[in-house]
C-alpha positions in Angstrom: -1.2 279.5 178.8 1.5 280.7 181.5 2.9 283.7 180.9 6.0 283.1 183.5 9.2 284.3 182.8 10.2 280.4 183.3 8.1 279.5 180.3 9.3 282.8 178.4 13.0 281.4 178.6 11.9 278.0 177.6 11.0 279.2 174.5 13.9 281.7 173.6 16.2 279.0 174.2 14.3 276.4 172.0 15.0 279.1 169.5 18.6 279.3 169.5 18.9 282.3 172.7 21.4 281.2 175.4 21.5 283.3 178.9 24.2 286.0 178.6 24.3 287.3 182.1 22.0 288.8 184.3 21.7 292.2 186.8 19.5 292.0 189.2 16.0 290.5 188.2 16.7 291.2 184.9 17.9 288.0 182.7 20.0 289.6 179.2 19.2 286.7 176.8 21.1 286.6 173.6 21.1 284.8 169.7 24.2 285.0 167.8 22.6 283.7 164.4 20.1 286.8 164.5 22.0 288.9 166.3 19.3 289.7 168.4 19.6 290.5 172.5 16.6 290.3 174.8 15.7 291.0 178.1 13.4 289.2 180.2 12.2 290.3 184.0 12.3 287.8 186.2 10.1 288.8 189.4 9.6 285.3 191.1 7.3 282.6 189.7 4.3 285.8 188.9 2.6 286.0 185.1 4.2 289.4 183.7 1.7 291.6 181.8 0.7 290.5 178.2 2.3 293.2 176.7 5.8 292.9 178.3 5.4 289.2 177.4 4.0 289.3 174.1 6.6 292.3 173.5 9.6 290.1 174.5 8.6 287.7 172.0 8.1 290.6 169.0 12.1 291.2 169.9 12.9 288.0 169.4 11.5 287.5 166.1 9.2 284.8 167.4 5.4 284.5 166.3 3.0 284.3 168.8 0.8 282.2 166.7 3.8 279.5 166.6 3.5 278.7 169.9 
């Protein structure tokens, strides 16, 4: 499994996050039905660390297991 912030997006925005704005490298994703705002580094097409993506996901209410 890829940990690429390409893939990360794919899978906030299949559940319900939409791309708010950005600064930078750093992509401010946001849900309105949760209320929930994330933010995901985007450094190129490079894996992030499995904490910063597993992390990400804890934020955002998703299960890891449900992928």
């Amino acid at each position: 499994m890829s940990r690429s912030a390409k893939d990360l997006i794919k899978i906030l925005e299949k559940n319900g996050f939409v791309f708010k704005r950005s600064k930078g490298s750093h992509h401010l994703y946001y849900n309105s039905s949760s209320n929930k705002t994330v933010i995901v580094p985007v450094h190129g097409n490079n894996d992030m660390p499995k904490g910063t993506y597993y992390g990400i996901l804890k934020q955002a209410d998703i299960d890891k297991n449900d992928l």
